[in-house]
N, C-alpha and C positions, 0 to 999 in steps of 0.2 A: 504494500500500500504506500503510496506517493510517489514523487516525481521529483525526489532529489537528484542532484548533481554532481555532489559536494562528498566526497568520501570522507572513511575516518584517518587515510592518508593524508590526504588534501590536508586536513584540519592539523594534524600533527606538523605536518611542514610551517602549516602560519606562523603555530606555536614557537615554532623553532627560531625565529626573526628574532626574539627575545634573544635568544644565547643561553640564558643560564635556566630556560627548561627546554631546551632542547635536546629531545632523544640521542641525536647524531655529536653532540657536545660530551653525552652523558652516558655511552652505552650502559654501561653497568647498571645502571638505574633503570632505565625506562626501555626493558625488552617488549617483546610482541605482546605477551600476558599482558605484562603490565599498562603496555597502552588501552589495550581492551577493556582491563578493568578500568582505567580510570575515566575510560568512552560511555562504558556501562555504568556507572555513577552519575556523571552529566546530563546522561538519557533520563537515568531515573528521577534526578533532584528536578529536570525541567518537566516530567510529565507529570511529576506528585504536586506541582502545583495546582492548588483548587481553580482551577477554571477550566470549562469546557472548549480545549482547542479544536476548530471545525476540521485540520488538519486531521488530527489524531482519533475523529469520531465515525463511528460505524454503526451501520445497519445490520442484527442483526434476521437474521432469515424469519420470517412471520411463522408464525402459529397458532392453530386451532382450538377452542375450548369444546371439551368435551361434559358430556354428562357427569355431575357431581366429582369432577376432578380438577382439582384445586394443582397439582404440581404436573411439569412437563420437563421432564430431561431432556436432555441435547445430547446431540452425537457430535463430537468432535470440537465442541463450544469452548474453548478454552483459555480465551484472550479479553477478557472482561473485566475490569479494572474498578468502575464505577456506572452506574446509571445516569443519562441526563433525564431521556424521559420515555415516556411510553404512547400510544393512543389504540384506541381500537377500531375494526369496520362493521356495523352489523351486515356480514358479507351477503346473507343470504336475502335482504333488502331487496325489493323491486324498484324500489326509487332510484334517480337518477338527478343527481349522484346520492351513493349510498350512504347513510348516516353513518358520522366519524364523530367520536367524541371529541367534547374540550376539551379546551387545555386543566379548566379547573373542573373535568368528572374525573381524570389521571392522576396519580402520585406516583413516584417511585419512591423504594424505601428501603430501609438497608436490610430491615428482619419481617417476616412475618409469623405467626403462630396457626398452626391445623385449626382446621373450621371443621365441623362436623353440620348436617343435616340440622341439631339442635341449637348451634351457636346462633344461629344467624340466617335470617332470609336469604335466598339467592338472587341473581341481579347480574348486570355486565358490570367485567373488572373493574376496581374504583383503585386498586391499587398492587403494587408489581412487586420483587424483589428477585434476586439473584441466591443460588444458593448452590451448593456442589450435590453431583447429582445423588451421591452416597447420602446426603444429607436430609433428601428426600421423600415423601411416603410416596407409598405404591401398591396398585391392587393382587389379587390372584386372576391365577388363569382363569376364565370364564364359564367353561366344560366345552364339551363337545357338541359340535355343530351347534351354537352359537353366530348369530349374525352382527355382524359389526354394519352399520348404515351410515349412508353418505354424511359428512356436516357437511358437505355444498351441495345444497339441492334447489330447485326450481320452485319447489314449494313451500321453501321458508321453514317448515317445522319439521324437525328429525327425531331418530328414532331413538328411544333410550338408552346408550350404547353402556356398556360395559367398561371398563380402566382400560388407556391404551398404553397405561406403562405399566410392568409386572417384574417382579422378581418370578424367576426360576426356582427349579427345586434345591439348584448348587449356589444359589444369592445372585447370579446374574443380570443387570438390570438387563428389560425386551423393552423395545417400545413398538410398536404395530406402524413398520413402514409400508408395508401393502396389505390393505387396500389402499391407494392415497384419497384425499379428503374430497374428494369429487365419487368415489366410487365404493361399491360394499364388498364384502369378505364374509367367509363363513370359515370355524374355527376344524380342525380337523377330530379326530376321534382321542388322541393321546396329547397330554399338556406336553408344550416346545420344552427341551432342557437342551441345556451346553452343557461340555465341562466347565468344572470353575474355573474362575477367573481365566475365563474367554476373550479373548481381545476387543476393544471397541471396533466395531463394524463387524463381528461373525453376524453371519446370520442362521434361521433357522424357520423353515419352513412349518407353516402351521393350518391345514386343506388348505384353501386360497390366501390364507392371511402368510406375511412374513413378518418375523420380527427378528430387529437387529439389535445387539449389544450397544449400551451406551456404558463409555466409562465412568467408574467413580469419582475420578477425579477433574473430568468433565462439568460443565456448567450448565445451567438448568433453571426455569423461572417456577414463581409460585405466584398465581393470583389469590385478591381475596373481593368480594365473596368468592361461594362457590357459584358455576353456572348452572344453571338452572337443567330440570329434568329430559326436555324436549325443545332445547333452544329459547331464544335464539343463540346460533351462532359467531361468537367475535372470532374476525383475525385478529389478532392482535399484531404488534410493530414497536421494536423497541428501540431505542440509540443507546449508545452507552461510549464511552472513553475507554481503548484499549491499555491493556499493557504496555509495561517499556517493552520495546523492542531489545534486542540482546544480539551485542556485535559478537561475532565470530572470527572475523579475519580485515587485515585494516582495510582492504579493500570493499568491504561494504560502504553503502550508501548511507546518508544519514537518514532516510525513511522511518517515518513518516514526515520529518521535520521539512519543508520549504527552505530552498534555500533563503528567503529571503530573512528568515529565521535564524540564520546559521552563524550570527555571530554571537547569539545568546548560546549558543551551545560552544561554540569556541571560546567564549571568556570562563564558561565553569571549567571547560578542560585543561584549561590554561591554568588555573585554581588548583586543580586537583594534581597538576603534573608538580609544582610545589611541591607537595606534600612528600614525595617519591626523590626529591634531589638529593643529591650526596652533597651539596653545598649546606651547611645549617643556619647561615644567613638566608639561602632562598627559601628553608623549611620552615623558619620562622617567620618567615613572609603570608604562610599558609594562613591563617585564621583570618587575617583582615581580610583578603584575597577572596576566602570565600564567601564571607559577610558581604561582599561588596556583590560579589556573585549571585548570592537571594536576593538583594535588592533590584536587583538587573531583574528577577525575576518580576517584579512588578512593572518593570516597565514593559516585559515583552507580555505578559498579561494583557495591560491597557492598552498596546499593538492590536490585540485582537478585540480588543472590549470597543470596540467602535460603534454597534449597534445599538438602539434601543432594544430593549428585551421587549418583547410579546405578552409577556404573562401579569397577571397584576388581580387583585382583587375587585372584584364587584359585586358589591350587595343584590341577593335577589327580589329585595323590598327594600319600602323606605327602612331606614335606622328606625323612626316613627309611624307603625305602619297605620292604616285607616281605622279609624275607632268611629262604632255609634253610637254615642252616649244616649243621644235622642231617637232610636229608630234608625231605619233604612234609608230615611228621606232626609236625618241630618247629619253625614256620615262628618266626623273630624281629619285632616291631616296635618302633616309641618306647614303647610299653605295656609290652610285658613283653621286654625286651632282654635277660633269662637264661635 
């Protein structure tokens, strides 16, 4: 992901106009490892900053809510850092365009707690959280010959379907990649098993249905409420802030980062190469160096803070709403209060 230019070469070279953190001044100090680590700290200190860089932020892949299930593991989801935000479609909608929620019927949130049938009315998601897929609850097999039904259908309302994520007999997470969510499946005669710890992605045939291994340590959402018996159906659509990325060799890119970004990650490396000198007047140079370094972070923050946010409170009534003191006919408001 991005369109960098700028290696973590490149960057070590700028570095190096200095003299006294220069890798080439300084072999012993600043080998291959080492510059990588101290590439892989700079990536980190600039993504752990609280702001949502559009650089940095992804989409990931939609998903469907099913009957009374509350959690949905991922396959292969693993680059998840933070949540910016969420929205849903009620997809199976005849209208045009399909109803999308607000911005304020969404949260994201950092935890959620299991809802049961008694906690709580169902309803479309009001709110999201991320969570590892081990961490997850999940149903049993359904029995044999069982029918899994469409959630994208022409007629808007669907059939009471069954858990599409299940542990195995060996703890393996399944989650029911066929039928896909346009079409139906029917369960075969014997419950799917794998060997344990099965790798993410086996799969395992089940009459028409398949289902694939999601890892543990994969990533995974939780809505709350739960959705409801027989729809509707939401897609749902998340964003979220990935992970630092993690150099391998100097010859990588600085991706996600823009170049035009690249000198905020040039001054923390430059900071951090410091730290690594065999000079102890350069090493004592370190701490202001990096102070100065977070500060820089608010500027390249306010770099991207250019726009007005979207989002903002609005009351769904007056603060004072309509009162009739006198009947129907003399109703009161903040206007006219006598």
């Amino acid at each position: 992901m991005g369109n960098s230019t700028i290696s973590v070469q490149d960057i070590i070279d700028r570095v190096a106009v200095a003299g006294d953190t220069s890798p080439q001044a300084n072999p012993g100090a600043y080998g291959a490892k080492v510059c990588l680590a101290l590439a892989n700290n700079t990536m980190s200190d600039l993504l752990s900053e609280r702001f949502n860089w559009k650089w940095n932020s992804k989409n990931a892949q939609p998903f469907y809510t099913n009957t009374f299930q509350q959690d949905y593991p991922q396959i292969g989801l693993v680059d998840v850092e933070w949540l910016e935000f969420f929205y849903w479609v009620d997809i199976n909608n005849t209208a045009l365009p399909k109803p999308i929620s607000r911005a304020s019927d969404t949260q994201v949130v950092r935890a959620l707690p299991r809802q049961s049938l008694w906690a709580a009315q169902c309803g479309w998601p009001t709110q999201l959280c991320w969570m590892y897929n081990k961490d997850l609850s999940y149903g049993v097999w359904p029995g044999p010959n069982v029918t899994y039904g469409a959630l994208i259908t022409a007629a808007g309302q669907v059939s009471q379907n069954p858990p599409m994520a299940i542990l195995d007999a060996n703890g393996n997470i399944l989650v029911l990649t066929t039928p896909n969510p346009a079409s139906t499946g029917v369960t075969g005669s014997t419950a799917p098993v794998l060997a344990a710890n099965s790798a993410e992605g086996t799969t395992v045939t089940d009459g028409s249905c398949v289902w694939t291994v999601a890892g543990p340590l994969s990533q995974g959402w939780r809505v709350w409420p739960l959705p409801g018996a027989t729809g509707p159906v939401y897609q749902i659509q998340v964003k979220y802030q990935t992970i630092p990325t993690r150099f391998v060799k100097l010859s990588d890119l600085l991706n996600p980062i823009p170049d035009n970004y690249s000198q905020y990650f040039e001054r923390g490396f430059e900071a951090y190469c410091m730290s690594k000198s065999p000079d102890p007047n350069v090493r004592a140079r370190f701490d202001k160096a990096l102070e100065l370094w977070l500060s820089n972070m608010a500027q390249a923050a306010k770099q991207g803070d250019k726009e007005q946010s979207a989002y903002g409170l609005v009351p769904g009534s007056f603060p004072m709403d309509w009162a009739y003191p006198g009947g129907l006919r003399n109703p009161k408001n903040p206007a006219t209060p006598y």
